[in-house]
KOLZA-165864 format. One line per 3 residues: number of its first residue (from 1); their letters; for each residue x, y, z of C-alpha. Coordinates in steps of 0.001 Angstrom, whole numbers. Example, Ala and Ser with C-alpha at 12.3 -4.5 7.8 and 13.67 -1.06 7.14 Angstrom:
! residues 2
1 = AS = 12300/-4500/7800  13670/-1060/7140
! end
This chain:
! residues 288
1 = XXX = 7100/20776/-4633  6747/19595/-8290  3037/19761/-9535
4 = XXX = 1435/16874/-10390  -2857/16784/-9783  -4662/13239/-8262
7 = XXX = -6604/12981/-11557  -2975/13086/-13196  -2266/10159/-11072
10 = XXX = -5413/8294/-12168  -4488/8402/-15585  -786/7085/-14716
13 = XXX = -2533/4430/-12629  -807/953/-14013  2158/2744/-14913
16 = XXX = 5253/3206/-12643  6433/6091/-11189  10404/5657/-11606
19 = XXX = 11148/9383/-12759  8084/11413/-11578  8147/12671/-7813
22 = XXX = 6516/15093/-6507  7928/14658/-2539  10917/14074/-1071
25 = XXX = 11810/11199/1466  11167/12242/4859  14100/10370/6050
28 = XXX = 17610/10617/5522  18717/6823/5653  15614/4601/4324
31 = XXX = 14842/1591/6014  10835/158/5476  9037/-2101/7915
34 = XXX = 5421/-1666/6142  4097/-152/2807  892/817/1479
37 = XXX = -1649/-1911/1298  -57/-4164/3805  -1882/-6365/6630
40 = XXX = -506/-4526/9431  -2603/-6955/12124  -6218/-6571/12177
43 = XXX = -5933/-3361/9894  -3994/-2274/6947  -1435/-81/6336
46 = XXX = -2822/3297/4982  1279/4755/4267  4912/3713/4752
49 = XXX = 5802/2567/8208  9391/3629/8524  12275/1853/11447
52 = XXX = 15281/3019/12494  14413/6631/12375  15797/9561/14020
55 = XXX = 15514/12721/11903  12189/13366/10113  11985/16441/7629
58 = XXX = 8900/17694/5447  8617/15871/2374  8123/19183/579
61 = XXX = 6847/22667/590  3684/23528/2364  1764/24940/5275
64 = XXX = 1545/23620/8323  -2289/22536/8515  -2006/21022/11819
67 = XXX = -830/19889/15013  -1480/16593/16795  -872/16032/20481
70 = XXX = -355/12205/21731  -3509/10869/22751  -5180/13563/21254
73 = XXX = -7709/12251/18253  -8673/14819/15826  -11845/13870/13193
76 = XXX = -10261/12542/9854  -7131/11669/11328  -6321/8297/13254
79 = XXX = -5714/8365/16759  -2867/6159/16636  -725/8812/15662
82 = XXX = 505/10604/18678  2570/13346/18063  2160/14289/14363
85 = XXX = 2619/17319/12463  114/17264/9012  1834/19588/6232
88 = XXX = -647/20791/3545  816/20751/-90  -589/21820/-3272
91 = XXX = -3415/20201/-5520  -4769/18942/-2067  -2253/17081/-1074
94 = XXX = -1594/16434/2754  1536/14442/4277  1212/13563/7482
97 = XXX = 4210/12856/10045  3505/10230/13172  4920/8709/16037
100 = XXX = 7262/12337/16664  8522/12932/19935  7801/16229/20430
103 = XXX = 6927/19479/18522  9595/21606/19388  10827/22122/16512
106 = XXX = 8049/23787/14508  7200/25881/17642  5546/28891/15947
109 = XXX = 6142/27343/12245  3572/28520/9491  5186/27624/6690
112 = XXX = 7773/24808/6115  10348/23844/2814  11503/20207/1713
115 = XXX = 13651/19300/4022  12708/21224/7203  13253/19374/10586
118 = XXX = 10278/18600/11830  11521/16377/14661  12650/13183/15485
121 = XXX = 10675/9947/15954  9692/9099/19181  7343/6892/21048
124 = XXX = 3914/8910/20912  1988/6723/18800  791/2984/18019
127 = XXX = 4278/2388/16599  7712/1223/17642  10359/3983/19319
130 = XXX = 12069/5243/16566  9470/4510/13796  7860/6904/11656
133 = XXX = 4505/6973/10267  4360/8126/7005  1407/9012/4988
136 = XXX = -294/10785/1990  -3476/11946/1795  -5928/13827/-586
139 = XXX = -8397/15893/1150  -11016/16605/-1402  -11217/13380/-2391
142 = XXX = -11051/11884/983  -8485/9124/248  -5208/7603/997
145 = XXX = -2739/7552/-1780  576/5035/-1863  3432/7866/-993
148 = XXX = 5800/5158/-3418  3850/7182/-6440  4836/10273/-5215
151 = XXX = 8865/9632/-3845  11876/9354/-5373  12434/5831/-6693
154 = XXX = 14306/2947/-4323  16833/694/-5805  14978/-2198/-6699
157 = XXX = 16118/-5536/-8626  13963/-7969/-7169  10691/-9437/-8380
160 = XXX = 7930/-10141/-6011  7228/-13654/-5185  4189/-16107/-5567
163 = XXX = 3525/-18648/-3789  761/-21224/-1345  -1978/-20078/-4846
166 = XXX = -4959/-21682/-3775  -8860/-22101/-5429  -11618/-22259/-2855
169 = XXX = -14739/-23885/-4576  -18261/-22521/-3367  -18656/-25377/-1362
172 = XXX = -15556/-24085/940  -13378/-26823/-432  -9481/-25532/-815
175 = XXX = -7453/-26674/-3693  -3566/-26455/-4340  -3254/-25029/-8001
178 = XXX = 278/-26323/-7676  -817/-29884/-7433  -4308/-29800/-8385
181 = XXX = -4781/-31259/-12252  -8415/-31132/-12397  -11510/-29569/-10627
184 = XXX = -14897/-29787/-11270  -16535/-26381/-13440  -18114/-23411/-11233
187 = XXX = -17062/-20738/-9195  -13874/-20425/-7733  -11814/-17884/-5041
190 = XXX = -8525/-17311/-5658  -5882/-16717/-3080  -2115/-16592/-2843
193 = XXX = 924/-15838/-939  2578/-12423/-2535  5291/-10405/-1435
196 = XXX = 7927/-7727/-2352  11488/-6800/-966  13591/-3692/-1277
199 = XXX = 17360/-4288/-1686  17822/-2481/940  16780/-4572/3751
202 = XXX = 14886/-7333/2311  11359/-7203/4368  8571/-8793/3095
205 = XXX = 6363/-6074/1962  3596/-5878/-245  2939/-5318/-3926
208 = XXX = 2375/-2458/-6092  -236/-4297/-8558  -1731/-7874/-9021
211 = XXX = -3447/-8991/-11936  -5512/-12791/-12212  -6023/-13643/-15890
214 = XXX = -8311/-16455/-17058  -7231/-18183/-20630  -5145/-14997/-21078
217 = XXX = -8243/-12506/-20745  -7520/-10139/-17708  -10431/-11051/-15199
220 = XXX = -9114/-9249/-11966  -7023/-6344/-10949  -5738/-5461/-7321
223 = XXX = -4307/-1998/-7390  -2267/-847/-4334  -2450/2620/-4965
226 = XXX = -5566/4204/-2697  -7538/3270/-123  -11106/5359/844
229 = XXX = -13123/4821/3498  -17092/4246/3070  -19717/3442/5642
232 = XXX = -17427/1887/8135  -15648/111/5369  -12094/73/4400
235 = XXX = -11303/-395/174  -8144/-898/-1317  -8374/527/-5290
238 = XXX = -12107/-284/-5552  -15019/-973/-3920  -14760/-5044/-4953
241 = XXX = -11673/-4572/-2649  -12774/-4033/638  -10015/-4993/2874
244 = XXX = -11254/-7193/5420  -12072/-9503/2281  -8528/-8814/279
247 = XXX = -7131/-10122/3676  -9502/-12167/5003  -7196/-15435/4648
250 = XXX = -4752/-15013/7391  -1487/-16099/5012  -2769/-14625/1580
253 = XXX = -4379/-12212/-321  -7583/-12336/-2063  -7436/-12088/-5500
256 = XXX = -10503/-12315/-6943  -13441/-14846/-8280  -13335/-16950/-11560
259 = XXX = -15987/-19160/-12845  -14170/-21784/-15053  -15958/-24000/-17984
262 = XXX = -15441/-27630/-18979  -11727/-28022/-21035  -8531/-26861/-20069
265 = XXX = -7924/-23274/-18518  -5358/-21789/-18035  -5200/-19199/-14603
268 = XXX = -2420/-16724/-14408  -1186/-14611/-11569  858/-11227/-12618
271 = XXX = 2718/-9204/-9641  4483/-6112/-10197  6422/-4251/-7765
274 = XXX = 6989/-20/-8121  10126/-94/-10054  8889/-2474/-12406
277 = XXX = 10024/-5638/-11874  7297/-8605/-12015  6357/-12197/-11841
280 = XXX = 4554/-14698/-13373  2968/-17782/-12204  892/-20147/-14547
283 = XXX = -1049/-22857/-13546  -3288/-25341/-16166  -6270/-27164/-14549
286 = XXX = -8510/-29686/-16366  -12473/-28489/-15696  -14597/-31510/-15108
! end
């Protein structure tokens, strides 16, 4: 496995991670139902839910740190797994492998190299037969990281999309900033519908960044690239983040609160996706 430390990918947060991997797909034909930082129900996705699985191989060099039997819930690690195999990497790094259908083939394993067969997806865990579960995790710093940092680049040409961008005054009141003109000054919540595809099979997935700028001044940032856990709380990139607000509207994401002044303003909504590719949406609103 290619080196490359957490606090390198701190200082590459913002930037995209076309040439620098440090793992290797853990699947042989790529087809995504989830990603990183995606509602997945009442929860969020904390790695890349893979479908139409069959093989699953380590995504690089390592040790086998563990074993998980289904139903079996070890501290630190969701229950939802089932049968997973957890391969510890260097700088910390742990990938984790759910949803297997047995462990047969690492009977007796130690030590395992990109690419080893580590079985086949199953039906073991809170997932679809023949999904995988996917993840990356950091164990000194406790966290999730988005494995789409870490893999190979997929071929991607499309832009995410924006749309249903709403304002929710204090009061609870919920304007359309696609038809709205004018509002009255104060405080404001902004929401909107944003997705991503893949070429490859075109779900809806979510972004890799989303920034809200106020009279071209960057206000907010939502950065899909970790998630911690604190005091029963979930956060997605920060603590302002915590997920059950980022997703608390049940058709769009959270984005962040502006206070707008008396004159014209101008709110815009930036989405980037991992292989670069972004979007724009602009809206101009007359404060009252």
């Amino acid at each position: 496995m290619n080196r490359i430390t957490v606090a390198t990918l701190a200082l590459l947060a913002g930037s995209f991670f076309a040439s620098l991997f440090c793992l290797e797909w853990p699947v042989s034909e790529i087809y995504i139902e989830r990603i990183f930082g995606q509602r997945a129900g009442k929860t969020i996705e904390q790695g890349i839910l893979f479908n139409q699985t069959d093989i699953v191989r380590s995504s690089g060099n390592g040790d086998i740190l563990c074993v998980l039997e289904q139903n079996h819930n070890m501290y630190g690690f969701p229950g939802t797994l089932g049968n997973a195999v957890i391969v510890s990497h260097e700088d910390g790094l742990l990938s984790v492998y759910g949803n297997l259908d047995s462990h047969e083939r690492i009977k007796d394993r130690v030590t395992v190299e990109s690419g080893t067969i580590l079985g086949s997806s199953g039906k073991t865990g809170y997932a679809k037969p023949g999904d995988l579960i996917f993840q990356v995790l950091d164990q000194r710093r406790l966290i999730a990281l988005n494995p789409l940092l870490l893999l190979p680049s997929l071929a991607d040409t499309k832009a995410p999309t924006i749309k249903n961008v709403i304002a929710v005054s204090s009061s609870g009141q919920s304007l359309s900033l696609g038809s709205i003109k004018s509002v009255r000054q104060g405080s404001y919540r902004i929401f909107a519908d944003i997705s991503d595809t893949f070429d490859k099979n075109g779900k809806n997935v979510a972004p890799f960044r989303v920034t809200l700028l106020l009279n071209g001044r960057e206000y907010h940032a939502v950065p899909f690239e970790l998630i911690k856990s604190e005091h029963g709380l979930v956060f997605l990139g920060s603590d302002q983040y915590v997920t059950s607000r980022l997703y608390g509207d049940p058709e769009r994401i959270f984005l962040g609160e502006i206070h707008l002044t008396r004159g014209k303003n101008e709110l815009s909504i930036l989405a980037r996706d991992t292989a670069g590719n972004e979007r724009g949406a602009v809206f101009t609103v007359q404060t009252e």
